[in-house]
C-alpha positions as a Markdown table, in Angstrom:
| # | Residue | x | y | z |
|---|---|---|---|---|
| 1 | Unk | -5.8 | 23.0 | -10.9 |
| 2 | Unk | -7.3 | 19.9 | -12.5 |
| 3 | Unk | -10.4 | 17.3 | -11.9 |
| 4 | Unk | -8.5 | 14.1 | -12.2 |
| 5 | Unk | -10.1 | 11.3 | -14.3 |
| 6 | Unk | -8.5 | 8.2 | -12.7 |
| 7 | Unk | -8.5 | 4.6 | -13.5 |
| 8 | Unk | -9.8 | 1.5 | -12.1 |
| 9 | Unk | -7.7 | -1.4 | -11.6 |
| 10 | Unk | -9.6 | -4.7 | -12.0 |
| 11 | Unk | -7.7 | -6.6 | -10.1 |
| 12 | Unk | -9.4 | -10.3 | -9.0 |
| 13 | Unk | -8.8 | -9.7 | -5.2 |
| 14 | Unk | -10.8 | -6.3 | -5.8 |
| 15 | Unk | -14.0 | -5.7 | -3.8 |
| 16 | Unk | -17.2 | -5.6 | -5.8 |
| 17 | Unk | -18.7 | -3.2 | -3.8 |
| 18 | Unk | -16.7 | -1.2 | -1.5 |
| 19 | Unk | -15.0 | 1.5 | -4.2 |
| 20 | Unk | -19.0 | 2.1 | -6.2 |
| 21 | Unk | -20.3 | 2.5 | -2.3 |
| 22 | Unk | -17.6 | 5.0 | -1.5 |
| 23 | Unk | -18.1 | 6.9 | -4.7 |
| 24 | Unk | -22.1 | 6.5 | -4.9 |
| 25 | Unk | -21.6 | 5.0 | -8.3 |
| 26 | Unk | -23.4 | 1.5 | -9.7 |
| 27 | Unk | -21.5 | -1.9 | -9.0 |
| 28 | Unk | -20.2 | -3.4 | -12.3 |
| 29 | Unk | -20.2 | -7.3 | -11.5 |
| 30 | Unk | -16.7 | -7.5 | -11.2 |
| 31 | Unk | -14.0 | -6.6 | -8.6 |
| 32 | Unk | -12.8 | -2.8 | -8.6 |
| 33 | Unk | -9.7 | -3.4 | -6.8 |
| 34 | Unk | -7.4 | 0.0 | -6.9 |
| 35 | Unk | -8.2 | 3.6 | -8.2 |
| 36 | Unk | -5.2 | 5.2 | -9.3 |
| 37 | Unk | -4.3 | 9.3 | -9.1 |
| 38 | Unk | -0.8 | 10.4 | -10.7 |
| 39 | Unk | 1.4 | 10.1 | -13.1 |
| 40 | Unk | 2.1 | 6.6 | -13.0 |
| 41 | Unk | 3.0 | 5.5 | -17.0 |
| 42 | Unk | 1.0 | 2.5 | -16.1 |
| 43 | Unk | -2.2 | 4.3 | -16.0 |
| 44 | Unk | -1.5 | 8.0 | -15.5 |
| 45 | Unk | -4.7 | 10.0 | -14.5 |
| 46 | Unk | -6.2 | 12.3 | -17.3 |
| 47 | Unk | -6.6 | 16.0 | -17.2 |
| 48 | Unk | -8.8 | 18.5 | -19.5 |
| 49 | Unk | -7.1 | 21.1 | -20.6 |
| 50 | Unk | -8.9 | 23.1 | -23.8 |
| 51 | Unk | -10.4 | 20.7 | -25.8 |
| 52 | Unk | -8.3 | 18.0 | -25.2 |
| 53 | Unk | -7.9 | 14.9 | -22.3 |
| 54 | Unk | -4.2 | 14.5 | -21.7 |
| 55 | Unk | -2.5 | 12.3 | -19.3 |
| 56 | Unk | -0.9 | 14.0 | -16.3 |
| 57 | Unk | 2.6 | 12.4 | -16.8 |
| 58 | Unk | 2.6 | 14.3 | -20.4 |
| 59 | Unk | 1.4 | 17.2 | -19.0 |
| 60 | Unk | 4.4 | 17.5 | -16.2 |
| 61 | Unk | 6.9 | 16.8 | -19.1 |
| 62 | Unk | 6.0 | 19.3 | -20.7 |
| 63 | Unk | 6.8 | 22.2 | -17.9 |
| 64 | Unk | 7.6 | 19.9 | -15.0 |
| 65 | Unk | 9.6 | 23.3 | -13.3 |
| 66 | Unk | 5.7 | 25.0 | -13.3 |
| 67 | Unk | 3.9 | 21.3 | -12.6 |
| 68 | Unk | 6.1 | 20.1 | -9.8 |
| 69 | Unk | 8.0 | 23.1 | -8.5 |
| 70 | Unk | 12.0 | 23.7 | -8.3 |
| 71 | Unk | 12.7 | 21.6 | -4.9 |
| 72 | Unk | 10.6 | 18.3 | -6.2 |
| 73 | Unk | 12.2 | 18.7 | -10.0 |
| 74 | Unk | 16.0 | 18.6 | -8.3 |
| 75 | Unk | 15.3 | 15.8 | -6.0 |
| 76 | Unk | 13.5 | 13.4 | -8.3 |
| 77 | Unk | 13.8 | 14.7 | -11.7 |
| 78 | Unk | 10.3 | 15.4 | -14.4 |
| 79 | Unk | 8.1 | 12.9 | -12.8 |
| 80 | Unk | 5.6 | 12.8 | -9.9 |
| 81 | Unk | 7.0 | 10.7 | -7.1 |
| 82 | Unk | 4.3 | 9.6 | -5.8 |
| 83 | Unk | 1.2 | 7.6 | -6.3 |
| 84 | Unk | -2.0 | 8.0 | -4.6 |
| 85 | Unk | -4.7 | 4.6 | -4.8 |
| 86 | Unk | -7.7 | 3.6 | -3.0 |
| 87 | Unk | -7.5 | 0.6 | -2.5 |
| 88 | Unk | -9.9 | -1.9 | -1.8 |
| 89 | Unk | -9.9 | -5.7 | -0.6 |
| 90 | Unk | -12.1 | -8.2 | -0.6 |
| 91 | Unk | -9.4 | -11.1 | -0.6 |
| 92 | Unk | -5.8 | -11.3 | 0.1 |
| 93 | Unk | -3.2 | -10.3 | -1.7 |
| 94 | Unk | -0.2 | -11.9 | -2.8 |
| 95 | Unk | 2.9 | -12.3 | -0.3 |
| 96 | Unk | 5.0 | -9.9 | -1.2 |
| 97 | Unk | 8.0 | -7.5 | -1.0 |
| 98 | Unk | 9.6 | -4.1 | -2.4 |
| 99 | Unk | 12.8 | -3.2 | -3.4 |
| 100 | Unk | 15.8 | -0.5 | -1.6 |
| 101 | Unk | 16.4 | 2.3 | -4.3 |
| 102 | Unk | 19.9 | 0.6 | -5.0 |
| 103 | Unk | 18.7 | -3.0 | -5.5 |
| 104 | Unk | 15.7 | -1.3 | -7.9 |
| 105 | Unk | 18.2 | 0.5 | -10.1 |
| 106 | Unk | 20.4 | -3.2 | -9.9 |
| 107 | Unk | 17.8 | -5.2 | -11.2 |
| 108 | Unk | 16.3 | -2.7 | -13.6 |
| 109 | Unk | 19.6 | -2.1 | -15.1 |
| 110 | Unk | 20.3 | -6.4 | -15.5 |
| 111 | Unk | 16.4 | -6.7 | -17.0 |
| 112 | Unk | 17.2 | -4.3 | -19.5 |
| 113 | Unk | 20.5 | -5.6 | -20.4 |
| 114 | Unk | 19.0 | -8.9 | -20.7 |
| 115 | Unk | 16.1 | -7.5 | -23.2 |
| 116 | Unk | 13.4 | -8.4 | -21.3 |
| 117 | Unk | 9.9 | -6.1 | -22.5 |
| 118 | Unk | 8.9 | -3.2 | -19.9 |
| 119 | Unk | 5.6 | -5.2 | -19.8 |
| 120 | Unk | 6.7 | -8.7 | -19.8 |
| 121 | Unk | 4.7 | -10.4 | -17.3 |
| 122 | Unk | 8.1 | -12.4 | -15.8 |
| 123 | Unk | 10.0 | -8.8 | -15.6 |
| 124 | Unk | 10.2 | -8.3 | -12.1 |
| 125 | Unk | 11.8 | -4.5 | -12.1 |
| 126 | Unk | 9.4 | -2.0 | -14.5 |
| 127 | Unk | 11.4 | 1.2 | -13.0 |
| 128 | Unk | 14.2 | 2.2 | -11.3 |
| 129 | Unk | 12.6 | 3.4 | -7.9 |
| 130 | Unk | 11.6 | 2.1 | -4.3 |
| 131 | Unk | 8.6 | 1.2 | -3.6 |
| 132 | Unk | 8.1 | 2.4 | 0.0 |
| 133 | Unk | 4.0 | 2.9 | 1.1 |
| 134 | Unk | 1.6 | 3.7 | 3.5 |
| 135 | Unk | -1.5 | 2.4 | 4.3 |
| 136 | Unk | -4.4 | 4.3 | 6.1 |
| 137 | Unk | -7.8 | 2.6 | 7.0 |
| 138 | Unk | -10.6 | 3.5 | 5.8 |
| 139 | Unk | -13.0 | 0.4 | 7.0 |
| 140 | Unk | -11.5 | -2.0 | 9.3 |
| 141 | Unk | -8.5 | -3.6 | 7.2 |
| 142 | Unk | -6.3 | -6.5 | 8.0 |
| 143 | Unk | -3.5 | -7.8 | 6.6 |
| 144 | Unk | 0.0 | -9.9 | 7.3 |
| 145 | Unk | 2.7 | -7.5 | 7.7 |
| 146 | Unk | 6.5 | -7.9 | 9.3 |
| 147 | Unk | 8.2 | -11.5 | 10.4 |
| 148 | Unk | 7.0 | -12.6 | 13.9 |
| 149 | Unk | 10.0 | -13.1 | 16.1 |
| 150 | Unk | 11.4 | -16.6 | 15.5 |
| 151 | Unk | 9.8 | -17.5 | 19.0 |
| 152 | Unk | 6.8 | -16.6 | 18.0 |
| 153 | Unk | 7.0 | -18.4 | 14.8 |
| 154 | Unk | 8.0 | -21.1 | 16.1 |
| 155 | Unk | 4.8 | -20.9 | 18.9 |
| 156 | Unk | 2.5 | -20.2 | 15.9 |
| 157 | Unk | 3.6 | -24.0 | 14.0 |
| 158 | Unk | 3.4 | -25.5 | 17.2 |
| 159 | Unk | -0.3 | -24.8 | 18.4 |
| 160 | Unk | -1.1 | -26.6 | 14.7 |
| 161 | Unk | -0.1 | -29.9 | 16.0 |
| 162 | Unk | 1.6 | -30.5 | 12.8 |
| 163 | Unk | 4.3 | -33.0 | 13.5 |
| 164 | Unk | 6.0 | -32.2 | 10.2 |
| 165 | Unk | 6.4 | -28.4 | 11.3 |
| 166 | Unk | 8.5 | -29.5 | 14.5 |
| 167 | Unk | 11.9 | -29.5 | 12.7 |
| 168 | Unk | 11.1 | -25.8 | 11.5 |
| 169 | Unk | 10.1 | -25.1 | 15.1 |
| 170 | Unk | 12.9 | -26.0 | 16.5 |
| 171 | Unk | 15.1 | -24.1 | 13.9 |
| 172 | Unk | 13.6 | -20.7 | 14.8 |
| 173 | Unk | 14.1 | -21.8 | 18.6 |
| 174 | Unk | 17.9 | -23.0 | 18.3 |
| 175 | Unk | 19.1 | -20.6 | 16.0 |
| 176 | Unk | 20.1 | -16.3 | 15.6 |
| 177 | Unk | 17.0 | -14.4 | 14.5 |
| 178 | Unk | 18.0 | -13.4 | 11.0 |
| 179 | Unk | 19.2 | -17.0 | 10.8 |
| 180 | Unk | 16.6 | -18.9 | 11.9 |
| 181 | Unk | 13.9 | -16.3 | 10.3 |
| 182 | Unk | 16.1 | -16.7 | 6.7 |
| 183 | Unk | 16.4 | -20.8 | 7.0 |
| 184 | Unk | 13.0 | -21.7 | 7.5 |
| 185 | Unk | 11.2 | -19.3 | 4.9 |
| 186 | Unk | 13.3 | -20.6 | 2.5 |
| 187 | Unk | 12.7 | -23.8 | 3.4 |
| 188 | Unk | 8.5 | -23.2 | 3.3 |
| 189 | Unk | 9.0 | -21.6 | -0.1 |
| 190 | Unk | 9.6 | -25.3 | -1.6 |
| 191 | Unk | 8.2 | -27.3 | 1.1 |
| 192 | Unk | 8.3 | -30.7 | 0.9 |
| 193 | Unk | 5.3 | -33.3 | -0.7 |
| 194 | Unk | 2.7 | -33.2 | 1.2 |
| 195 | Unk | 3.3 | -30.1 | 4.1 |
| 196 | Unk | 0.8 | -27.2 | 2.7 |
| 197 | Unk | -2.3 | -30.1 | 2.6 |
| 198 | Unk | -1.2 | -31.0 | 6.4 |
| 199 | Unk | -1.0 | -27.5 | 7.2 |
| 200 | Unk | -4.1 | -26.6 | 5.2 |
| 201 | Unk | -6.0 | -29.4 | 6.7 |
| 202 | Unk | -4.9 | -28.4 | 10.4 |
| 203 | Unk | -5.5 | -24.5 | 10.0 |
| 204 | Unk | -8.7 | -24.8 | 8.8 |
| 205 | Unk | -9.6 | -27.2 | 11.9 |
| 206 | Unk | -7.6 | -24.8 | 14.2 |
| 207 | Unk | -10.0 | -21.7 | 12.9 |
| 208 | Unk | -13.0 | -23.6 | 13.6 |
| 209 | Unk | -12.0 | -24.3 | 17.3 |
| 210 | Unk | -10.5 | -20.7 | 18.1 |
| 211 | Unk | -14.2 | -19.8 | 16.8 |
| 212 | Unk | -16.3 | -21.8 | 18.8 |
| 213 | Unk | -14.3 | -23.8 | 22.0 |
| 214 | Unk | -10.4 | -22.7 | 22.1 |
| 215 | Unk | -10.4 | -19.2 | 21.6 |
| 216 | Unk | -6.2 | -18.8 | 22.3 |
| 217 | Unk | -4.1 | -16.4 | 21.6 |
| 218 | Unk | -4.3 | -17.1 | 17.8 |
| 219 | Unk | -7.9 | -17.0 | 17.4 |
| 220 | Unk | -7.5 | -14.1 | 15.0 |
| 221 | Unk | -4.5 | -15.5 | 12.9 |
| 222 | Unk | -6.1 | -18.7 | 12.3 |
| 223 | Unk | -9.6 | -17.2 | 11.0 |
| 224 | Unk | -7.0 | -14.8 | 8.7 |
| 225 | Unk | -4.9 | -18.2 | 8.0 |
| 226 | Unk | -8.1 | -20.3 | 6.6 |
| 227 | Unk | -9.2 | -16.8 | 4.4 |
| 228 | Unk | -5.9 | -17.3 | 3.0 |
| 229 | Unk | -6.9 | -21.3 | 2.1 |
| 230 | Unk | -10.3 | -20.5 | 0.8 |
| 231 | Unk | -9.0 | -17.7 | -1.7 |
| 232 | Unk | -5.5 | -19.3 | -2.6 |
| 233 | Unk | -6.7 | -23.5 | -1.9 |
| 234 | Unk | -3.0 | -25.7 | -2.1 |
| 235 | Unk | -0.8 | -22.6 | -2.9 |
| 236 | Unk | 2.3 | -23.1 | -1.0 |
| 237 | Unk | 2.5 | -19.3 | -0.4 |
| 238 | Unk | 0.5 | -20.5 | 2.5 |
| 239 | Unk | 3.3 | -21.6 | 4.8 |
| 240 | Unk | 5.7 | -18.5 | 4.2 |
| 241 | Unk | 2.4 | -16.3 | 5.1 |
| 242 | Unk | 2.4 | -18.3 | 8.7 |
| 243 | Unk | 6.2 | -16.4 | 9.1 |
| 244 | Unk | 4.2 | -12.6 | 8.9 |
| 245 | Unk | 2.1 | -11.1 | 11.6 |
| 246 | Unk | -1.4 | -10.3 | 11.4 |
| 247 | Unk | -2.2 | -6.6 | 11.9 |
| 248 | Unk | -5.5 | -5.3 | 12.2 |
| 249 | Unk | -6.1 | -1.5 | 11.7 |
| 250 | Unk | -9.3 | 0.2 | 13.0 |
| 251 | Unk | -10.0 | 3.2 | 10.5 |
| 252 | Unk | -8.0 | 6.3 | 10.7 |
| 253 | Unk | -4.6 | 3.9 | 11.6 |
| 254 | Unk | -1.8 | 3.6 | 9.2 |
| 255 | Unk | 1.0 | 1.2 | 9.0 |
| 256 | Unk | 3.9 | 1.8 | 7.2 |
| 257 | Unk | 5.9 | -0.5 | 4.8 |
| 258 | Unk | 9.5 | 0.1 | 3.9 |
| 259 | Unk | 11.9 | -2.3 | 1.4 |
| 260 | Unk | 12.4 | -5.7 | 2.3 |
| 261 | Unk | 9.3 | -6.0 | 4.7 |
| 262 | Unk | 7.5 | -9.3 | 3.0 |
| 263 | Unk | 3.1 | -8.5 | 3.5 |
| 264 | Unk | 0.6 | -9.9 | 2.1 |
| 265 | Unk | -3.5 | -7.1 | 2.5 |
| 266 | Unk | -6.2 | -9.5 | 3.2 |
| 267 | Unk | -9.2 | -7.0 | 2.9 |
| 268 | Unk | -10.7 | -3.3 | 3.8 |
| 269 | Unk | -10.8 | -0.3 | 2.0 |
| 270 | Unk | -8.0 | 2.3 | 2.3 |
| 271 | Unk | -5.7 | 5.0 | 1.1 |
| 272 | Unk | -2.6 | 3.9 | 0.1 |
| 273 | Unk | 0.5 | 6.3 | -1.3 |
| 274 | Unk | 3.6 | 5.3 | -2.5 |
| 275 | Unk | 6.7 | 6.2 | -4.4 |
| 276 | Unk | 5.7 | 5.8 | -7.6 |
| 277 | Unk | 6.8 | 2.5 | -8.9 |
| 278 | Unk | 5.9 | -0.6 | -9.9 |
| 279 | Unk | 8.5 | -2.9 | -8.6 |
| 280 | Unk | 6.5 | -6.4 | -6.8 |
| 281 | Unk | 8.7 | -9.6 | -6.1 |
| 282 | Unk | 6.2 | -12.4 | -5.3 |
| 283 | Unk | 6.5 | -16.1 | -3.5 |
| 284 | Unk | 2.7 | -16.9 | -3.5 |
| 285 | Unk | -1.0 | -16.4 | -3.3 |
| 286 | Unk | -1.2 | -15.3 | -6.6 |
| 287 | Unk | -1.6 | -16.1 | -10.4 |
| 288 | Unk | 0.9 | -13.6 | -11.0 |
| 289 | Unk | 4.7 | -14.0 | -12.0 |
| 290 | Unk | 6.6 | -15.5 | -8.9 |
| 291 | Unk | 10.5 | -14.9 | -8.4 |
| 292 | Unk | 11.2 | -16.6 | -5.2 |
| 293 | Unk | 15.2 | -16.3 | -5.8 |
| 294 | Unk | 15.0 | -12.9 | -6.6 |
| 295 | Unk | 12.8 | -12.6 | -3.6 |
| 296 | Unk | 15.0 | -13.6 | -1.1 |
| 297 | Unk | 17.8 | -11.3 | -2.5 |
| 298 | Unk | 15.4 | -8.5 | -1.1 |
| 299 | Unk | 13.5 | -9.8 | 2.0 |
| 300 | Unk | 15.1 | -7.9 | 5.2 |
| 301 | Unk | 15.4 | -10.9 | 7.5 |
| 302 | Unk | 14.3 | -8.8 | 10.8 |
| 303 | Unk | 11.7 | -9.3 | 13.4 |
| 304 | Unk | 10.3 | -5.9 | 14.2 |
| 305 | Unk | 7.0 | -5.0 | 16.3 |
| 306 | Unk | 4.4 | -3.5 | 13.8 |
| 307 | Unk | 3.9 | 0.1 | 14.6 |
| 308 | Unk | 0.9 | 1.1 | 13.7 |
| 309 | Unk | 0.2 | 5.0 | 13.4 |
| 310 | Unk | -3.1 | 6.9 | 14.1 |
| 311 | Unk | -4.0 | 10.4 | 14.5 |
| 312 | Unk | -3.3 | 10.3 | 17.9 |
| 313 | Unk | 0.3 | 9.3 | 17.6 |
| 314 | Unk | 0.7 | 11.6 | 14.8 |
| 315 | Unk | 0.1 | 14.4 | 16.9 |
| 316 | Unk | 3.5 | 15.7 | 17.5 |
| 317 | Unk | 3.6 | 16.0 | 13.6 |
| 318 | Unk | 0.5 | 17.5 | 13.6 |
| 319 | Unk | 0.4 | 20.7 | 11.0 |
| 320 | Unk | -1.3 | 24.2 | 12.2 |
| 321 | Unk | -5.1 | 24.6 | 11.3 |
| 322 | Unk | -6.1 | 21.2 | 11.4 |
| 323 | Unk | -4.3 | 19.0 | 9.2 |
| 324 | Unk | -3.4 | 15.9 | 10.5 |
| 325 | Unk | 0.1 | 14.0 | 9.3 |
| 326 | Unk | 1.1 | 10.6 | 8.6 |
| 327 | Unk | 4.6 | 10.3 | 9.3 |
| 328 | Unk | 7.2 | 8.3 | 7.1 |
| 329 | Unk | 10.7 | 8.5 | 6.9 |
| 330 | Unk | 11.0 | 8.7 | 2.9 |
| 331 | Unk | 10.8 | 12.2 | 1.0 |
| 332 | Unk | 9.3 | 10.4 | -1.9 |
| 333 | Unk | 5.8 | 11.4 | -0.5 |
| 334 | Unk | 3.8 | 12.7 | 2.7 |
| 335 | Unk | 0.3 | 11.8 | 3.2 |
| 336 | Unk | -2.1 | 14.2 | 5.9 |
| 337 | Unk | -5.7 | 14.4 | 6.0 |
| 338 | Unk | -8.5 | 17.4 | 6.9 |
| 339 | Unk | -11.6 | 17.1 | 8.5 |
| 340 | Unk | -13.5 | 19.5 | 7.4 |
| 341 | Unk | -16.2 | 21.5 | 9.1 |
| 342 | Unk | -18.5 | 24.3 | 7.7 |
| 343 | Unk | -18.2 | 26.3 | 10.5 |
| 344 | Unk | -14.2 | 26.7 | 10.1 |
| 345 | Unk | -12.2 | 29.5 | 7.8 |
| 346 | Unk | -10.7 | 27.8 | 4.9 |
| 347 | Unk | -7.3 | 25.1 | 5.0 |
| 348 | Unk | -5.1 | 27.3 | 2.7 |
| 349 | Unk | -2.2 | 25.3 | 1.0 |
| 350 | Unk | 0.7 | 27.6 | -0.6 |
| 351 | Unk | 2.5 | 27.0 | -3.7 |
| 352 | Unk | 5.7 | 25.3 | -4.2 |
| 353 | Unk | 5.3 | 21.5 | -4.6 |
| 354 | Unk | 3.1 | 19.0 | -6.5 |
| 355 | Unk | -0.4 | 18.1 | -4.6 |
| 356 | Unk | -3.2 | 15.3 | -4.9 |
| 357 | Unk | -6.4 | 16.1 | -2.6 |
| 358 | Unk | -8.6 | 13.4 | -2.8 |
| 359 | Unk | -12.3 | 13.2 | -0.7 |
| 360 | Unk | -12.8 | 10.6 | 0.7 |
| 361 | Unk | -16.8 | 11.0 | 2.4 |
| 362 | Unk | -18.8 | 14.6 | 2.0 |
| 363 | Unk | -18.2 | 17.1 | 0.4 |
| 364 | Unk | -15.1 | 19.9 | -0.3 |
| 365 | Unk | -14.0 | 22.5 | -2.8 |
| 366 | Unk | -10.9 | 23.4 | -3.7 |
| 367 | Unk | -10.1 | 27.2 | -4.5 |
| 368 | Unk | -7.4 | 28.6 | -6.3 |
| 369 | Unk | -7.6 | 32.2 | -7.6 |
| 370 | Unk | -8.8 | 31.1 | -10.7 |
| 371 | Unk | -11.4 | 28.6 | -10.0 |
| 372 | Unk | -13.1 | 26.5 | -7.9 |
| 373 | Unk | -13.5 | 22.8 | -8.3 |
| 374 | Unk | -16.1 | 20.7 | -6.1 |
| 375 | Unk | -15.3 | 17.6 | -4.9 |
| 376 | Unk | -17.1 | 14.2 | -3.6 |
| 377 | Unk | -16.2 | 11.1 | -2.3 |
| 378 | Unk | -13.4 | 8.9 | -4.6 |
| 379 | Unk | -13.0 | 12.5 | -6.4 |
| 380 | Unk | -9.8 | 14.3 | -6.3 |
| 381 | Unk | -8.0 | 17.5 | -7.5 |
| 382 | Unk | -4.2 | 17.6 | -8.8 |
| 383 | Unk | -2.9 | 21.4 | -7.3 |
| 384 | Unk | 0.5 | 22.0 | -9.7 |
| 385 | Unk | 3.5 | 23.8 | -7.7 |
| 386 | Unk | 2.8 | 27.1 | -8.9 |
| 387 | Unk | -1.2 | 26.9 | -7.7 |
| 388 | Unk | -1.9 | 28.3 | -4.2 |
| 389 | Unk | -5.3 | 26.3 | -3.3 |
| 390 | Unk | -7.5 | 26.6 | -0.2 |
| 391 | Unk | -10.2 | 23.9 | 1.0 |
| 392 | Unk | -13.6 | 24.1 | 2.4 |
| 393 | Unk | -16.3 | 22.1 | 3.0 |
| 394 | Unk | -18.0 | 19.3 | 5.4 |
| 395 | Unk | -15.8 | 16.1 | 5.3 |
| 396 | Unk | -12.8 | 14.0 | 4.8 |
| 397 | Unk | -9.9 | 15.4 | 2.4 |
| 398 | Unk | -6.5 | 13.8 | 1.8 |
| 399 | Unk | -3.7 | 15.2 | 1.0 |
| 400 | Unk | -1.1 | 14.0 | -0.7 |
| 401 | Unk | 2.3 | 15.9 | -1.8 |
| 402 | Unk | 6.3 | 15.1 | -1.2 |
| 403 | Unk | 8.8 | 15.9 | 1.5 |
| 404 | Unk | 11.4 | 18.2 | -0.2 |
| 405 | Unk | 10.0 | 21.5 | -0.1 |
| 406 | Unk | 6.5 | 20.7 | 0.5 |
| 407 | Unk | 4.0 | 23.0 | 0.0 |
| 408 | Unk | 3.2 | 24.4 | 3.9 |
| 409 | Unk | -0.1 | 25.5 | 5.2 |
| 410 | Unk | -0.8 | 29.0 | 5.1 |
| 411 | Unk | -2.6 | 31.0 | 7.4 |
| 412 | Unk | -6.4 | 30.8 | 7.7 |
């Protein structure tokens, strides 16, 4: 087993505070957006081994059969899968979405084939993977996820009493969902001279009456609509962000994002997994590279109800002794948590697949028949497929491993 020595992202959306209160360590001035833990060649967490700091990505390469177990090596090859982050919002994020497996592999292919760098900043595919992920609260965290229905996207631009919106009202109201849904966020993502400053103008008066005299069923859109206009003032990634619905998550509730699903994180702390990719196709709120045609080739047009998960609703996939499961239907990764109690025998976790436990408030330790490694909030321990490992302590421990062969819980 290893201590992982993880990076910061300093991201400008990033929190100041949240990740150095988490971890008990001193603010540095400046935003500390995502901690990474994997093998990510972006920023691949480091492990000691001897004298010598190596990153974990040339560690599995060199035994990946011993680092990430037979099952995980025949299903995704000599690389860690997944990617564990907290991550932590103090504005929002761009609007954005993912790639399918096949369209990832499409566009990396054409990229490379064109000659554009690995890290150009226009490259749009950096891999060939998905980038499905899951988000689990930590604090209360909000964020636009999923397309309304086209009813109530077309409610939405009506209670702005914007009568330049009408026309794209009565779009979503005449025609087939994935029709109406596709026509007018292409439309909003070159809107015409003069739209975002109407919009932005009524929004922000909107937000101030939901707050003190109309309250209305979009009292909390509109307050997340304005925090959109104070972060990202003019950008007409405004209007396609009207399309998305906001979600709310109290801590301990996940939501789950597959390919195509256009969202946008507008601030909380949480931990987020994720096939381990880097794949992002952007239409606004950010100073980032933005591919709106390349977009749209990958947005799934579909008005779905937001499920959010929580520990309660995960308890048909709840694992013996304690572990509670965050379902998602992708075998690139599976994400569960432990709380811990003094009082209670050892969580034991048998060998056979690849595992990240990261603590996320107390205190834990992580035995293997070797050693034991302690652990404290923002802290985490990478567990190789041939390492059995058992967990003690008085906290919160994450766990984070894949879904082909996954290492089971043993008995206490």
């Amino acid at each position: 087993m290893d201590l992982l020595l993880t990076t910061i992202q300093p991201y400008d959306w990033g929190s100041v505070t949240a990740l150095p209160r988490l971890m008990g360590t001193p603010p540095t001035g400046t935003p500390q957006a995502e901690l990474w833990m994997g093998a990510h060649p972006a920023a691949p967490s480091r492990v000691r081994r001897g004298r010598d700091t190596l990153p974990l990505d040339r560690v599995i390469a060199a035994d990946p059969a011993a680092e990430l177990g037979t099952a995980t090596l025949r299903r995704f090859g000599a690389r860690l899968p997944f990617l564990l982050k907290l991550l932590a919002a103090d504005a929002p994020l761009s609007v954005q979405v993912h790639p399918d497996l096949a369209q990832a592999r499409t566009g990396f292919a054409l990229e490379d084939a064109l000659g554009v760098p690995l890290d150009a900043p226009h490259r749009n595919y950096r891999d060939p993977h998905h980038k499905p992920e899951m988000i689990v609260a930590l604090t209360p965290f909000r964020g636009l996820c999923g397309f309304r229905s086209p009813r109530q996207c077309a409610d939405l631009l009506d209670a702005l009493r914007v009568p330049a919106l009408r026309p794209y009202a009565a779009t979503l109201r005449a025609l087939p969902e994935a029709q109406a849904l596709m026509e007018v966020f292409t439309a909003f993502l070159r809107p015409p001279a003069g739209l975002v400053d109407a919009v932005t103008q009524a929004v922000e008066e909107a937000a101030v009456e939901a707050a003190v005299a109309r309250p209305g069923p979009y009292r909390g859109d509109f307050s997340a609509y304005a925090e959109v206009i104070r972060a990202h003032p003019g950008d007409p990634g405004l209007l396609p962000a009207l399309m998305l619905r906001h979600v709310e998550l109290e801590p301990g509730e996940a939501l789950f994002l597959g390919a195509g699903i256009p969202h946008a994180y507008l601030s909380g702390l949480g931990v987020e997994i994720m096939a381990s990719s880097d794949n992002v196709l952007r239409c606004g709120l950010t100073s980032k590279h933005v591919d709106a045609g390349e977009l749209m080739k990958v947005v799934r047009f579909t008005a779905m109800p937001t499920r959010v998960l929580s520990s309660r609703s995960s308890q048909s996939s709840r694992a013996e002794h304690g572990e509670e499961v965050y379902p998602a239907p992708v075998d690139d990764f599976r994400l569960s948590r432990f709380p811990l109690r003094p009082d209670e025998p050892p969580r034991r976790l048998a060998a056979g697949a690849p595992q990240i436990l990261l603590c996320v408030d107390g205190e834990a330790a992580v035995t293997s028949a070797a050693e034991t490694l302690r652990i404290g909030p923002g802290r985490s321990v990478y567990v190789p497929a041939t390492a059995e490992a058992a967990i003690t302590g008085a906290g919160t421990v994450f766990r984070a491993t894949v879904d082909v062969g996954a290492a089971p819980i043993a008995s206490r």
